[in-house]
C-alpha positions as CSV (number, residue, x, y, z in Angstrom):
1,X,-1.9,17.1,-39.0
2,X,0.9,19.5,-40.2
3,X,2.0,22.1,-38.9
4,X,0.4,24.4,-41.5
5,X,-2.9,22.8,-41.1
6,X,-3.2,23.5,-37.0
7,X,-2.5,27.4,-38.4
8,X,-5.6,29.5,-36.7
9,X,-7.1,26.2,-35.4
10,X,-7.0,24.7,-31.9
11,X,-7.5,21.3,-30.9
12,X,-11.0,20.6,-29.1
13,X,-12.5,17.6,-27.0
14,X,-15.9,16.3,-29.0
15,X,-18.7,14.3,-28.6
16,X,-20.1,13.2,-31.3
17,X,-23.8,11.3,-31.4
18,X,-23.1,8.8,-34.4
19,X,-24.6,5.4,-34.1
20,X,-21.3,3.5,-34.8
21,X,-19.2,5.1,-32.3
22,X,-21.9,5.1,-29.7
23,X,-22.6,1.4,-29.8
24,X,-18.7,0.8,-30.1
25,X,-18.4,2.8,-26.8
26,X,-21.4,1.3,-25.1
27,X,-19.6,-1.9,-25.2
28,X,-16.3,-1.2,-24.3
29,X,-17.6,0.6,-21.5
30,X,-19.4,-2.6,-20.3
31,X,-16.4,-4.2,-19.7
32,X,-14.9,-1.0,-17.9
33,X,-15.5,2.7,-17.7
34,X,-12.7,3.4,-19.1
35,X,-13.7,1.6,-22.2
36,X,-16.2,4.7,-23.3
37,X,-13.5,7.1,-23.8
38,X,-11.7,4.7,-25.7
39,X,-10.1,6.2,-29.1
40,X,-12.8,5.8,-31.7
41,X,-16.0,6.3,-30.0
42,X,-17.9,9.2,-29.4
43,X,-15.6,11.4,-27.5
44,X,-12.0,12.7,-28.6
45,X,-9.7,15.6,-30.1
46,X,-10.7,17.5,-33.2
47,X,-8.8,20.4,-34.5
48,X,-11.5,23.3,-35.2
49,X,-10.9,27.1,-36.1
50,X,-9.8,29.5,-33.1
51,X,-13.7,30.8,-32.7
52,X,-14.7,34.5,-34.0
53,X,-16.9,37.1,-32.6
54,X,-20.6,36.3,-33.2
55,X,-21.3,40.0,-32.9
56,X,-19.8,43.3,-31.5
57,X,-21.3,42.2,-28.1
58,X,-19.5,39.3,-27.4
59,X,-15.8,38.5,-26.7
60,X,-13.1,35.6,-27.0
61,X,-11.6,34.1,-23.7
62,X,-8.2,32.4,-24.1
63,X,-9.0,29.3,-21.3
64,X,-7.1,28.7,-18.0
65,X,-9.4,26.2,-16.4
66,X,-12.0,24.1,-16.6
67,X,-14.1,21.9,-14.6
68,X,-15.3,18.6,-15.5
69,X,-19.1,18.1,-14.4
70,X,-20.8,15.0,-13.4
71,X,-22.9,16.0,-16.0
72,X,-19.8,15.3,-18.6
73,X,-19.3,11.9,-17.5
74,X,-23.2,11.3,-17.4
75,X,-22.6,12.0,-20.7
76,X,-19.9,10.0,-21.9
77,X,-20.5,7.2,-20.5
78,X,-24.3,7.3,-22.3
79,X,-25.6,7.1,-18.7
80,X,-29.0,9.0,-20.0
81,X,-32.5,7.9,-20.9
82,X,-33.4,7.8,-24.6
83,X,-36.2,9.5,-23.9
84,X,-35.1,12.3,-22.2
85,X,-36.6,15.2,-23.5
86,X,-33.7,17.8,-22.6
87,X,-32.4,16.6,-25.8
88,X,-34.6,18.8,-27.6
89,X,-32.3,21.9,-26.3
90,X,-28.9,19.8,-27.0
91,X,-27.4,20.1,-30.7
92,X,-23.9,17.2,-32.1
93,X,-21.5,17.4,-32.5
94,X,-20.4,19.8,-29.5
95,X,-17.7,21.1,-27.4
96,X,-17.4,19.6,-24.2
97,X,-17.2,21.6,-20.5
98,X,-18.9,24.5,-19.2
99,X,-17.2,25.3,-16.1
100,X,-14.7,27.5,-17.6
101,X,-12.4,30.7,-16.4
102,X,-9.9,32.3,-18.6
103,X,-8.8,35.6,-19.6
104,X,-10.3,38.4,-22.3
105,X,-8.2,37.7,-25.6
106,X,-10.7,39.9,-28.0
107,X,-13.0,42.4,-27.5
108,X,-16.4,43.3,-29.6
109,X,-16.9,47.1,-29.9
110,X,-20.1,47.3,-27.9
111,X,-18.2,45.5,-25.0
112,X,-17.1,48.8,-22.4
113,X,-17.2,46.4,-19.2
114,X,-14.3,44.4,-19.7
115,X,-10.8,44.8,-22.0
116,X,-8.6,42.2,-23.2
117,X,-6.3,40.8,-20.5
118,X,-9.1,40.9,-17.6
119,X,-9.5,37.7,-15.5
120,X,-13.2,36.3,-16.4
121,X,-15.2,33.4,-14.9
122,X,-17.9,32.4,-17.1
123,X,-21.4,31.5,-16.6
124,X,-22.6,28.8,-19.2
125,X,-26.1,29.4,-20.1
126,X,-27.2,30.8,-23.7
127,X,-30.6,32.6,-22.8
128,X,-31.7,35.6,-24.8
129,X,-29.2,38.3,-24.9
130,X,-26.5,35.9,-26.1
131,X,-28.4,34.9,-29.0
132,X,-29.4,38.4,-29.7
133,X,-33.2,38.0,-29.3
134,X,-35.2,41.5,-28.7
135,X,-37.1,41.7,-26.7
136,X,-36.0,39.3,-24.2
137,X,-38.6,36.1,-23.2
138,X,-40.8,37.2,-20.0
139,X,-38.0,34.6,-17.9
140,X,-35.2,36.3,-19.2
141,X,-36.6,39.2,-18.0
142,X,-37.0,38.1,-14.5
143,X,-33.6,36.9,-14.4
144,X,-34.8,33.0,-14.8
145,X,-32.1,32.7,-17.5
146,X,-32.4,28.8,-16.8
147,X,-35.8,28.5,-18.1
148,X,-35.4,31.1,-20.9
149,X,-37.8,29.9,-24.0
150,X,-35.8,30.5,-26.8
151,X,-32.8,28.1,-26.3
152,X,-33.8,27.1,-30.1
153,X,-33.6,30.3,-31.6
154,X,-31.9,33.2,-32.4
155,X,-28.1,33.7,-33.7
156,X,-26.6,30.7,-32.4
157,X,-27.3,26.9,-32.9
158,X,-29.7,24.8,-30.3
159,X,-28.8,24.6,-27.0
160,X,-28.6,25.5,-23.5
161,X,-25.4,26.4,-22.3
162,X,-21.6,25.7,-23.2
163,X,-20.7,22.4,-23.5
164,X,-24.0,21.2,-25.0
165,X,-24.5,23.2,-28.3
166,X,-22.6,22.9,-31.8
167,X,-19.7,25.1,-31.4
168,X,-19.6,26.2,-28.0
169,X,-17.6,24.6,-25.0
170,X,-15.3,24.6,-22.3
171,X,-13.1,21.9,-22.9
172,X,-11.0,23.9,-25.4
173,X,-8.5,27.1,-25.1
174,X,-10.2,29.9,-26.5
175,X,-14.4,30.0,-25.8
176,X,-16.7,32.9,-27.5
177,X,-19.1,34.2,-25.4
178,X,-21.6,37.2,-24.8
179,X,-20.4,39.9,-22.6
180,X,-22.9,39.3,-20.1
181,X,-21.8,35.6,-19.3
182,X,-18.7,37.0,-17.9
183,X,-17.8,37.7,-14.5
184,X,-15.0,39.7,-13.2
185,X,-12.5,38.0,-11.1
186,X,-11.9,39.9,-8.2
187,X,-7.8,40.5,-8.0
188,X,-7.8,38.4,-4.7
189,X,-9.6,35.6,-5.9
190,X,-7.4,32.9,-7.7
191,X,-8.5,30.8,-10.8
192,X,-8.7,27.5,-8.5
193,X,-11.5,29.6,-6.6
194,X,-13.1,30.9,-9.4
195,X,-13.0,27.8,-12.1
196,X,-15.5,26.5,-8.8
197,X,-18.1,29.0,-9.0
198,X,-20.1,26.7,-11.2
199,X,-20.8,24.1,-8.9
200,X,-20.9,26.3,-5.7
201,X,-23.7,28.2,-7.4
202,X,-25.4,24.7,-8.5
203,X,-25.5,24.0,-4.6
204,X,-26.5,27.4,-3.8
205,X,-29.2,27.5,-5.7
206,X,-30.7,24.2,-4.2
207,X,-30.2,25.3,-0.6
208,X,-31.9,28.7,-0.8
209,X,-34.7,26.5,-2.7
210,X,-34.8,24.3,0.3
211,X,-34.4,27.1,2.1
212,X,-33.2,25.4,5.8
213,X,-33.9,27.4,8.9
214,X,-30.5,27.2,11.1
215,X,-31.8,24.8,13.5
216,X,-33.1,22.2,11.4
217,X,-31.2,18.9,10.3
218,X,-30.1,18.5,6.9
219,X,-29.0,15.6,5.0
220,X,-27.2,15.4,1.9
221,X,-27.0,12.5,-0.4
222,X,-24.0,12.1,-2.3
223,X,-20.1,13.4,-1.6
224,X,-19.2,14.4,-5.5
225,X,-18.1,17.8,-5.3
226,X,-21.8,19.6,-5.0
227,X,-22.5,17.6,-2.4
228,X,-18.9,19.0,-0.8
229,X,-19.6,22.3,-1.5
230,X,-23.5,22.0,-0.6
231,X,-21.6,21.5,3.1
232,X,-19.5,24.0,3.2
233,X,-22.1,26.4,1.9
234,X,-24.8,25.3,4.7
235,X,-22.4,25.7,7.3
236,X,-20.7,28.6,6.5
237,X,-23.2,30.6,4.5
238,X,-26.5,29.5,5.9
239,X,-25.3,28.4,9.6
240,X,-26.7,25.5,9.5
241,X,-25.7,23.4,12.5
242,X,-27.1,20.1,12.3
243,X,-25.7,18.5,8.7
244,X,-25.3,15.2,8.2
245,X,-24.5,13.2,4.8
246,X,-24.5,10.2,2.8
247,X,-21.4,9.1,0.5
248,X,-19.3,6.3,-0.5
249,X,-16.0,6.1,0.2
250,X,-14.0,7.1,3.7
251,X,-11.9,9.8,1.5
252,X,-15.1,12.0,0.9
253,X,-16.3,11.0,4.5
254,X,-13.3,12.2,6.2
255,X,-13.6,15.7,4.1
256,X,-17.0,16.2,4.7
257,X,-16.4,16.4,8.3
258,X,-14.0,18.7,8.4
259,X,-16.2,21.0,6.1
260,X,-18.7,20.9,8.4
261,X,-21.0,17.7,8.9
262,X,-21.7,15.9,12.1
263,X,-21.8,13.0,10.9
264,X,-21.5,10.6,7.6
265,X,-23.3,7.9,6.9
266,X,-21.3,5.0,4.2
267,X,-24.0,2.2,4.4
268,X,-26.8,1.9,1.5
269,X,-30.4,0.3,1.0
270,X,-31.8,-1.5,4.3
271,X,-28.5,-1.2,6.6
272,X,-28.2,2.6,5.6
273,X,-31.9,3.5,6.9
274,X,-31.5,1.4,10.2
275,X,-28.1,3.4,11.1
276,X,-30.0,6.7,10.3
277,X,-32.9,5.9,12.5
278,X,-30.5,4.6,15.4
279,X,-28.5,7.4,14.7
280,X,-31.7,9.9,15.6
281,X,-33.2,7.4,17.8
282,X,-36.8,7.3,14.9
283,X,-38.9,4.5,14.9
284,X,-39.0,2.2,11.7
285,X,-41.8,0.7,10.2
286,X,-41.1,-2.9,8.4
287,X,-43.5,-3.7,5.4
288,X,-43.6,-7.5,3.9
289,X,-42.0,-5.9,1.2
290,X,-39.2,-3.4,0.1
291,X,-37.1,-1.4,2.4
292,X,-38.0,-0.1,5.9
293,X,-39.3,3.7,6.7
294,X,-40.1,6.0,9.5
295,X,-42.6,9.0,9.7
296,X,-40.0,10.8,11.8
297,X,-37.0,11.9,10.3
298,X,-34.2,14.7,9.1
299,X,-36.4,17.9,8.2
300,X,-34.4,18.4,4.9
301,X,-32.6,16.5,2.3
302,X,-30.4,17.6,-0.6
303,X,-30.2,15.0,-3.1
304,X,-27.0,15.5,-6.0
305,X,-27.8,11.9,-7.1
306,X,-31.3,11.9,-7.6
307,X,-31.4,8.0,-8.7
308,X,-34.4,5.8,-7.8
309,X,-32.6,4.7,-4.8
310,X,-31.1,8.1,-3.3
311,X,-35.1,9.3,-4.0
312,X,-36.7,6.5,-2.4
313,X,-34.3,6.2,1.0
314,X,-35.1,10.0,0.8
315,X,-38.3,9.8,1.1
316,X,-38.8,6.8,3.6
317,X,-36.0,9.4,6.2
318,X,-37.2,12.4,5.8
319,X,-39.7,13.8,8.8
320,X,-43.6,14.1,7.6
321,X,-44.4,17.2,5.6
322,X,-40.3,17.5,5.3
323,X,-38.7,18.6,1.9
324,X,-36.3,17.4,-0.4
325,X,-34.4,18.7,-3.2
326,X,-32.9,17.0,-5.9
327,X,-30.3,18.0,-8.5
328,X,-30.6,16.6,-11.8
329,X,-31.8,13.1,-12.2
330,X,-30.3,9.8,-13.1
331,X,-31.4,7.1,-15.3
332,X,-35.2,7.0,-14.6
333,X,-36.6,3.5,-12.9
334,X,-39.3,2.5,-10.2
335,X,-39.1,4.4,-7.3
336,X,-41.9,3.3,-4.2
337,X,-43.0,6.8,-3.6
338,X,-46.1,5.9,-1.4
339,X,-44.1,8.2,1.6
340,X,-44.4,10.8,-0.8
341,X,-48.3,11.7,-0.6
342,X,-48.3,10.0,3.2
343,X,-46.2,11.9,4.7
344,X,-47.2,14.9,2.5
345,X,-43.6,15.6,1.7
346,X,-42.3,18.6,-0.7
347,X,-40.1,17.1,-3.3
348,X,-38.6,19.8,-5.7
349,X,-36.2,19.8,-8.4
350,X,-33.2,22.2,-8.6
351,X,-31.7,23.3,-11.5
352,X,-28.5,25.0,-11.7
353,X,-28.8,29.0,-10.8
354,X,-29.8,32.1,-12.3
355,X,-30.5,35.7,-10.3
356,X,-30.6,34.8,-6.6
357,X,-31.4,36.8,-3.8
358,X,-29.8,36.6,0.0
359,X,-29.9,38.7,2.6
360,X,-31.5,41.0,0.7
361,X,-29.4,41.9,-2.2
362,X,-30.7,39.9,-5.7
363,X,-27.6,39.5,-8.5
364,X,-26.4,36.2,-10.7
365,X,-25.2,33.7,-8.4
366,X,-21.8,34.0,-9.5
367,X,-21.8,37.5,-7.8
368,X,-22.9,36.2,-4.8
369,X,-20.1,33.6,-4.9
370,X,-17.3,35.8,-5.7
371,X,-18.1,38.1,-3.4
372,X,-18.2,35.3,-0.4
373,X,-14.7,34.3,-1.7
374,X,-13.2,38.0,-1.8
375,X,-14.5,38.4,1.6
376,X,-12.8,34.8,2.9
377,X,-16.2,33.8,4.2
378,X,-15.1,30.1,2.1
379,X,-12.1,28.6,0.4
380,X,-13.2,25.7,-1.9
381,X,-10.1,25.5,-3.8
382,X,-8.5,22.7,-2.0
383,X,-11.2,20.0,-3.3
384,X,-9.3,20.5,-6.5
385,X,-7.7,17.7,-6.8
386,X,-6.4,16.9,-10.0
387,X,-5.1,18.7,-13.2
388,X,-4.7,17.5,-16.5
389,X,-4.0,19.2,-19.8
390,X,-6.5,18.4,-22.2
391,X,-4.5,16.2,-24.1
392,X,-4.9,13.8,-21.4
393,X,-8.2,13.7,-21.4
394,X,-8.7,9.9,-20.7
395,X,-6.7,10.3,-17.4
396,X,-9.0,12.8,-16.4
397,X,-11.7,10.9,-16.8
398,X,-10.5,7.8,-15.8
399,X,-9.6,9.8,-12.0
400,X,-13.1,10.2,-11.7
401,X,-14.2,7.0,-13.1
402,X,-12.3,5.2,-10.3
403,X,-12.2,7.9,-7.4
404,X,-11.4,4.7,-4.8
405,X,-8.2,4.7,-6.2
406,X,-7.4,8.2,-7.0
407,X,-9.4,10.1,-4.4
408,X,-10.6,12.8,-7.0
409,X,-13.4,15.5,-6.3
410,X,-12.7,18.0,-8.4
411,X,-10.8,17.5,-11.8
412,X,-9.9,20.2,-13.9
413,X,-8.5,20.7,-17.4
414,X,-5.4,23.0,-17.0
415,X,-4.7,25.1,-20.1
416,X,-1.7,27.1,-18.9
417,X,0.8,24.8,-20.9
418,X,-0.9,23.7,-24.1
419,X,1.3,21.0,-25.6
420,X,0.0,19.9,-29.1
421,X,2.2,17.1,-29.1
422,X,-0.2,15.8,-26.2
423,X,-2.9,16.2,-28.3
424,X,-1.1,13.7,-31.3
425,X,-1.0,10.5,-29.0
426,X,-4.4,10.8,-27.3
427,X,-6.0,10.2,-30.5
């Protein structure tokens, strides 16, 4: 592209659900991860117009950061069900990313909160007010933006946050949003911090719905970044003592401890039960068939994986009438959930955050979060630990892809240098 064509336009990482690129991908990726990211499948670099004001109550945010989700590489590497029916509130092509903090480039003239050149973390989610609906659905209204029951209409395409609907995403320098998706960044609090509020508020969220009493023992499955932060949040936010977790590799083992678990288990299926129930000293139960469980167990369990097999361990651990909490949900299969009605277990899903109330004071999560970080009550910034410019795209991905090899928990696109010429070879 010429120079004269990139005039007003900025380049933006796509996916694209077309039948030839996905089945291209799909293959590729069979023969290695990386293989879905490949040029000429559904995901790459498209040069689109710098986005516009949809109306005098929104305003344009010229990117710093932003996160890449588990959700993105769910995504791209078409690890979904066809039959998922969140599709229905997901419009193609679309901007990637919705973890996003930047700063105010334009201003629409109802906006008096913020003026151009303030720092801004963004929350994702397209409910009502964004798309200029009057008067706002009965959930809206309540502050359950997540469940709002118009993601399909009003003044803006399908969808239900950034990074899933035609023309809105993260993974891009300049994002137009509503004014009330923005957050003030407190002048203490650096973009690293804030460019986190997404997932911190994804595991806050699922902790005050699991809502642990101090003494009990929680376990949580999975050391991705949530499941990091879900840690450090419990410990420090909820004083939760007795945590212990689940993860793969001695990297995220090592840094859960020192945020704040006891103890980390790295085993799986059979072998991973057996050193839980030594581990608390619970009798097992042996069937002629399938894994081994216990009545006894840990009285709460945070799942970020949510698979069949993270579910079902969960349930055959977890201490009679116990609860678990699951975020999200992998490619659906059998799951043996007999413990589930046995035991008479609570199993509830979590999704993101909305208005959330602790201690007494009810604001967006986001609040909540910055306000922990201004008053140095937690510090996630350090598990950033990799920045790429978006024109690098497949090295970001690949980091996560193979995290034995490169250690990664969070990856971020940096925006602070934009190099076009980055953008010409990627593609």
């Amino acid at each position: 592209m010429s120079e004269m064509e990139k005039k007003d336009k900025m380049p933006a990482l796509f996916f694209e659900k077309k039948l030839g690129k996905l089945i291209k991908a799909y293959f590729r990726g069979k023969k290695s991860p990386s293989g879905y990211w490949r040029s000429g499948g559904p995901v790459g670099i498209k040069y689109i117009p710098i986005p516009n004001l949809v109306d005098e109550n929104w305003v344009r945010i010229k990117t710093t950061f932003c996160g890449i989700c588990g959700s993105d590489m769910k995504e791209i590497t078409l690890n979904g069900a066809l039959d998922n029916p969140l599709q229905s509130l997901i419009s193609f092509p679309h901007i990637m990313g919705h973890e996003p903090v930047g700063v105010i480039n334009k201003i629409g003239s109802n906006v008096s909160k913020f003026k151009v050149g303030d720092r801004v973390v963004i929350s994702p989610w397209f409910p009502c007010k964004p798309r200029g609906l009057k008067p706002e659905c009965s959930r809206c209204q309540q502050g359950d933006f997540t469940h709002c029951k118009n993601f399909q209409k009003g003044n803006i395409p399908t969808g239900m946050h950034l990074g899933v609907i035609k023309g809105y995403g993260g993974f891009a320098p300049y994002i137009a949003v509503h004014k009330s998706q923005c957050f003030m960044i407190p002048e203490e609090v650096t973009f690293e911090q804030a460019v986190l509020a997404d997932p911190f508020s994804v595991a806050f969220h699922s902790i005050l719905t699991l809502n642990p009493n101090p003494n009990s023992v929680i376990l949580v499955f999975g050391l991705g970044v949530i499941g990091i932060l879900t840690i450090m949040c419990l410990k420090n936010i909820f004083n939760v003592e007795n945590i212990v977790a689940i993860g793969r590799y001695t990297f995220q083992k090592n840094l859960a401890l020192e945020m704040g678990a006891k103890h980390v288990f790295l085993n799986s299926g059979n072998a991973l039960i057996e050193e839980i129930s030594n581990f608390f000293d619970i009798t097992l139960y042996t069937p002629d068939r399938g894994m081994k469980w216990s009545i006894d167990g840990v009285d709460g369990i945070i799942d970020t994986i949510a698979s069949a097999e993270t579910l079902e361990i969960g349930l055959r651990i977890l201490t009679a009438q116990g609860r678990l909490v699951f975020l999200g949900i992998s490619t659906p299969r059998r799951c043996e959930n007999t413990p589930h009605y046995f035991k008479e277990l609570q199993v509830i899903g979590s999704n993101a955050f909305s208005i959330e109330t602790f201690n007494g004071t009810k604001v967006h999560a986001f609040e909540h979060y910055l306000k922990f970080l201004e008053n140095k009550i937690i510090d996630p910034s350090l598990l950033i630990t990799h920045k790429f410019p978006l024109g690098k795209y497949k090295e970001a991905f690949n980091a996560l892809a193979y995290k034995r090899r490169s250690q990664a928990v969070k990856v971020v696109f940096d925006f602070t240098s934009l190099n076009f010429t980055e953008f010409e070879k990627s593609n």
